[in-house]
C-alpha positions as CSV (number, residue, x, y, z in Angstrom):
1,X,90.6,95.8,80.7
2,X,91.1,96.8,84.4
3,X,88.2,97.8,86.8
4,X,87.5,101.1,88.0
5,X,88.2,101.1,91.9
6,X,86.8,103.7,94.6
7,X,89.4,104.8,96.6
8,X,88.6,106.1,100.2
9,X,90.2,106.7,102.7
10,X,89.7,105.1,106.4
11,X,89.6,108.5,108.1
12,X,88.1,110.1,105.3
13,X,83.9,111.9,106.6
14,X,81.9,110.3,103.8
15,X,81.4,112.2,100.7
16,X,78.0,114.6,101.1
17,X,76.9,113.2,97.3
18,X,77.3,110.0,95.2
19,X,80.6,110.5,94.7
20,X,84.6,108.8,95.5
21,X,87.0,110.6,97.4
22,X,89.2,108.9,94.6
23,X,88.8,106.8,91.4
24,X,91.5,104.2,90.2
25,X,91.5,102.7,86.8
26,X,94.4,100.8,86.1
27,X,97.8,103.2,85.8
28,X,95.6,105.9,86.5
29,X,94.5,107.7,89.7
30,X,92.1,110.8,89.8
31,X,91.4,112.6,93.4
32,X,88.2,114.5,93.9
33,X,88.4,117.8,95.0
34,X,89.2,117.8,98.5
35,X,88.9,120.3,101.2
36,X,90.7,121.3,104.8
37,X,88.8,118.9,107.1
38,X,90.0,117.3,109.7
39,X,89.7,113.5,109.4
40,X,87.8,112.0,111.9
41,X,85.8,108.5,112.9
42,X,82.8,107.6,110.6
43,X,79.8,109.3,111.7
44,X,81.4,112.4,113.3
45,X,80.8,115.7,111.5
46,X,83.2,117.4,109.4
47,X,84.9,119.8,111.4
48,X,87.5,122.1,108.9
49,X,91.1,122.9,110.1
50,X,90.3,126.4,110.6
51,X,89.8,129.3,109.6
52,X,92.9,130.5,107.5
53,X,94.3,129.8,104.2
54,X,97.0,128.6,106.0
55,X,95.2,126.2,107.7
56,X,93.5,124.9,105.1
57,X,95.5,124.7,102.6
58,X,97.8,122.3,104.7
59,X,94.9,120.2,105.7
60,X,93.6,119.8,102.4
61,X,97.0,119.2,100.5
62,X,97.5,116.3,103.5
63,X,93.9,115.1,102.7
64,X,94.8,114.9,99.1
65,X,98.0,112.8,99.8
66,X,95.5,110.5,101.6
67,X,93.8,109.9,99.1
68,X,96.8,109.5,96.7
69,X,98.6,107.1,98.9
70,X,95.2,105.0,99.7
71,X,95.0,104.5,95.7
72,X,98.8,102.7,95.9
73,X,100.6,106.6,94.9
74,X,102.4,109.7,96.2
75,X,103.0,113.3,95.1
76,X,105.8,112.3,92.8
77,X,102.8,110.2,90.8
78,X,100.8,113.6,90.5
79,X,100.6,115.1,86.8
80,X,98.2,117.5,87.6
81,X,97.3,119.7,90.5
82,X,94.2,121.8,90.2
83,X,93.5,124.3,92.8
84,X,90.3,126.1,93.6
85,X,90.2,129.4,95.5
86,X,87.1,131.3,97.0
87,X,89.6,135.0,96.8
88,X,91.9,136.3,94.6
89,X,93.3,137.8,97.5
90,X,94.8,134.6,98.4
91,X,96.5,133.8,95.9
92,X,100.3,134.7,96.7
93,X,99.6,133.5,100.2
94,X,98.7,129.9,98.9
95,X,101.6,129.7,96.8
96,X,103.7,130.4,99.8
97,X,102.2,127.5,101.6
98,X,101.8,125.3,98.6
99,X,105.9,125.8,97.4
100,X,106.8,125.1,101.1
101,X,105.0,122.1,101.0
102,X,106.1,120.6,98.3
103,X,109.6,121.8,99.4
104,X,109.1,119.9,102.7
105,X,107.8,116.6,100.7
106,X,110.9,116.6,98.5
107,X,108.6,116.4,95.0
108,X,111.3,117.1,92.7
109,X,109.4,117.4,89.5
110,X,106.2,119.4,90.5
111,X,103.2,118.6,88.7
112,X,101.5,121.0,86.7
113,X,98.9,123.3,88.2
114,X,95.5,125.3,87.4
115,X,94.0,128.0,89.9
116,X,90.7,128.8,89.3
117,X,88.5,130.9,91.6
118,X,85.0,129.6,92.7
119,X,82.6,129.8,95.4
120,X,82.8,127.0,98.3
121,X,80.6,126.2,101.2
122,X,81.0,128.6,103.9
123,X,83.6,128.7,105.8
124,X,86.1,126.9,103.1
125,X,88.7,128.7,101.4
126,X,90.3,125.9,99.5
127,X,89.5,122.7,97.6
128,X,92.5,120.8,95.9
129,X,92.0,117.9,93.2
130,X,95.0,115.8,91.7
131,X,95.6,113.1,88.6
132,X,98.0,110.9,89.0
133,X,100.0,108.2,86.9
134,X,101.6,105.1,88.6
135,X,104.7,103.2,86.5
């Protein structure tokens, strides 16, 4: 049976709960939610990309890949995508960004996706979680 492994990042701000930035057990990879903050040196405050969806959405689908290549993957490993948004509003403007993206990356099978809408912190628009598979 293989060990579960926390997966973290280097220039990741440390989690504000008991929680990884990413879990690995064996083939599998999950990524906790992560939001558009800059990374930064340990012990600095988390300062967030800025203020629009643009913005953050970027930073936080980069932050994501951190965490995907830290635990040995890549977006062509991620299954499943969920994001979460603070306004329905935003919704045809993140797809924008998140096609472009993903165009940009050259994912040619996208992984499935789920948008929910939920309340963040203030300030965040965005948080984006992934599962991935490695061969």
């Amino acid at each position: 049976m293989s060990e579960k492994t926390a997966i973290t990042p280097a220039a990741h701000p440390a989690a504000p709960a008991k929680f990884s930035h990413g879990v690995r057990k064996g083939n599998i990879l999950q990524v906790a939610g992560q939001v558009g903050q800059l990374p930064g040196a340990a012990g600095q405050s988390p300062v967030v990309a800025g203020p629009t969806l643009r913005e953050q959405t970027l930073q936080t689908l980069e932050n994501v890949r951190s965490v995907l290549e830290a635990g040995g993957a890549g977006w062509d490993d991620a299954m499943m995508i969920r994001v979460y948004l603070t306004d329905t509003a935003h919704f045809a403007e993140m797809n924008e960004v998140y096609n472009a993206y993903f165009e940009e990356q050259g994912v040619k099978v996208p992984a499935a996706r789920t948008t929910v809408y939920v309340g963040l912190p203030v300030g965040l628009l965005i948080e984006i979680d992934a599962l991935a598979v490695l061969d």
